[in-house]
N, C-alpha and C positions, 0 to 999 in steps of 0.2 A: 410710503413715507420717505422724505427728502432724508440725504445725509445729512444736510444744514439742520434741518428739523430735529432729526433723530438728537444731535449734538450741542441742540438747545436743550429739548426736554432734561438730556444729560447734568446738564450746565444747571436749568434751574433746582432738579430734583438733588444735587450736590449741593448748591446753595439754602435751599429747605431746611435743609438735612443739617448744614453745619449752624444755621440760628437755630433750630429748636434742640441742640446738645445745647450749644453758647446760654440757651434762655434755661435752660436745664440745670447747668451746673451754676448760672446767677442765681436763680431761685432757691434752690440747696441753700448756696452763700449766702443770702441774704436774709431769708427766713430766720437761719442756725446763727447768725452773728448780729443779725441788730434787732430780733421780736422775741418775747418770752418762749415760742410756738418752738417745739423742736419739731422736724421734717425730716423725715426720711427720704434716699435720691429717688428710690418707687413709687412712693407718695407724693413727692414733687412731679416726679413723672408723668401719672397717671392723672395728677389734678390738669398739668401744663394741655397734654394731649385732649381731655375732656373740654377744656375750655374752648381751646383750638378749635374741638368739632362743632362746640356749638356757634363761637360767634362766627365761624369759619368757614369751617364744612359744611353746615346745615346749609347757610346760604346758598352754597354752592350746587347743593343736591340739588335743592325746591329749581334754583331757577332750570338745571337742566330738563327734570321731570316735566316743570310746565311748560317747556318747549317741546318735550318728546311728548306729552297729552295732548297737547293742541297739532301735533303733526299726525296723530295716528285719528285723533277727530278731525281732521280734512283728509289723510286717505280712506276713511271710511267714507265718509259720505260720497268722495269718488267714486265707490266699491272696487279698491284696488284690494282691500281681502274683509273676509267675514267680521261680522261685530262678535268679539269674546276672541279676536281670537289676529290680535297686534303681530307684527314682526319682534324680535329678540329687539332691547333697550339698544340704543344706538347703531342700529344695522344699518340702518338709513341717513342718508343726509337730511336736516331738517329746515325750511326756512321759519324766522321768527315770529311768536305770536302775534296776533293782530294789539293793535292799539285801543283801549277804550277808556272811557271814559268812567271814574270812579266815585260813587258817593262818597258823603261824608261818612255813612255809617259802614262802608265796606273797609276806608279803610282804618277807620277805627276796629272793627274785624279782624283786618289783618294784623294791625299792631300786636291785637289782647292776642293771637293765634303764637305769633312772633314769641310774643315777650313770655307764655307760658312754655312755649315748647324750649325755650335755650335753659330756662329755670328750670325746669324737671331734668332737662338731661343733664346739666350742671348739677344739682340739690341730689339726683340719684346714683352719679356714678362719680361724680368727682373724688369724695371722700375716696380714699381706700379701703375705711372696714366698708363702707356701704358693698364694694366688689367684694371684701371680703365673705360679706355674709349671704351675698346671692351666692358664690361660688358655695359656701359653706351647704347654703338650704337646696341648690339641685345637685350635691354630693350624696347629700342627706336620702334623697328620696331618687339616686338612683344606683341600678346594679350593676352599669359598668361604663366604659366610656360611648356607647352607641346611645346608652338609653339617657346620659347624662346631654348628650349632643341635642335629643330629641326633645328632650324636658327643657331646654336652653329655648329651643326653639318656641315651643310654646310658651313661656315666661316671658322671652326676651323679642319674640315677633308677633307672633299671633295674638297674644291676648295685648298689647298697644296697637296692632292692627284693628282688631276690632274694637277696643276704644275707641280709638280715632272715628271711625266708621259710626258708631251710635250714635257720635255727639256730631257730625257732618250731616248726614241724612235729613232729621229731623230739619236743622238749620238749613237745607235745601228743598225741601217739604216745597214751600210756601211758591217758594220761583218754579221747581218743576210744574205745580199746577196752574201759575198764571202764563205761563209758557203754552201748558198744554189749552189753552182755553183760548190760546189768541188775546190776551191783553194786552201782550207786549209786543211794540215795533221794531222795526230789525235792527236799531242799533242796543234798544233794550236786551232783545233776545242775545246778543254778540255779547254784551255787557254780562247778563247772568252764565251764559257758559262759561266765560272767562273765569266769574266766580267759582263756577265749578268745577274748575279744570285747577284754577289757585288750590283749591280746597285740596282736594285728593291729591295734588303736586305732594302738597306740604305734607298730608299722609303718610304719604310712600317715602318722602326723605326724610320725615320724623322716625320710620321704623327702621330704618337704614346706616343714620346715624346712631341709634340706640342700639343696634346691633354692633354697629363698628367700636360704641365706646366700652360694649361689654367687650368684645374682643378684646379690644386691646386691654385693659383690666386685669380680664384672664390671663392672656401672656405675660401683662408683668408678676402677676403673682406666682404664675410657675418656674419666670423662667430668672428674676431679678428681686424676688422677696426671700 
């Protein structure tokens, strides 16, 4: 990495950094002086940051993922290394997914995929007691902080993991076996991996995000409520 580079990312992550105080301490103000709502600066906090990930981050995740899924499905099929078993997330340099073409009904798919997944992470973590009471309920039911970490994890990754995964599959049911049967021609077949490669993008950065928004959560309650 360039000096120049280095001194950018600097630059931008200072810039970040001084709007989302600025938006922080507006929302406080504004909240507490012109709406009946009284706000807390944690609860300002916490909501500003959730919002952030999802209209923000989330984006950001899926589109990475779907370029690092589509580049680990063209070096497999090279056999530059085994199926089950990818290079670490960004080891590699990646060139950008192929281009295809979209139904009507995918991307209404992607919309309803869209517009559920920034709601749930918005509706579940933005609130502060909503963090308050997951923080409360894996307190509740663990005996110390190893087990408290480990119960996190399965609340907060594995079981939306496999959600996600139940309601995917099925919904890709239908294209894995017109695939496996030869009905579809190669710009179809290009077409349904794309979808499949969307799908589980959005997976993997929907669990991602919901871990980042519990994190953060947690730290403010420990370290700023």
């Amino acid at each position: 990495m360039t000096l120049l580079r280095t001194l950018a990312i600097i630059a931008i992550s200072m810039a970040i950094t001084a709007v989302i105080l600025l938006g922080w301490i507006g929302l406080v103000f504004v909240v507490n002086t012109y709406t009946p709502v009284a706000m807390t600066a944690e609860a300002a906090l916490n909501l500003m940051l959730v919002v952030l990930l999802a209209l923000i981050g989330l984006p950001i995740l899926h589109t990475g993922l779907y370029r690092w899924f589509w580049h680990v499905r063209r070096r497999t099929a090279q056999g530059a290394f085994s199926v089950g078993q990818p290079p670490a997330f960004g080891s590699e340099p990646t060139a950008p997914p192929p281009r295809t073409v979209k139904t009507a009904g995918q991307r209404g798919l992607y919309a309803v995929v869209y517009a559920v997944g920034v709601v749930s992470l918005i509706a579940a973590y933005a609130p502060l007691g909503h963090q308050e009471a997951l923080n409360a309920f894996l307190g509740r039911f663990s005996a110390g902080r190893a087990s408290f970490t480990s119960l996190a994890q399965l609340v907060v990754v594995f079981l939306p993991m496999a959600a996600s995964f139940a309601i995917i599959v099925p919904l890709l049911e239908r294209d894995r076996r017109r695939m496996a049967a030869g009905l579809a021609d190669e710009a179809e077949v290009l077409r349904l991996q794309a979808k499949q490669e969307w799908l589980f993008a959005f997976a993997a950065a929907f669990v991602m995000a919901d871990f980042t928004a519990f994190l953060a959560g947690n730290m403010i309650l420990q370290f700023l409520a």
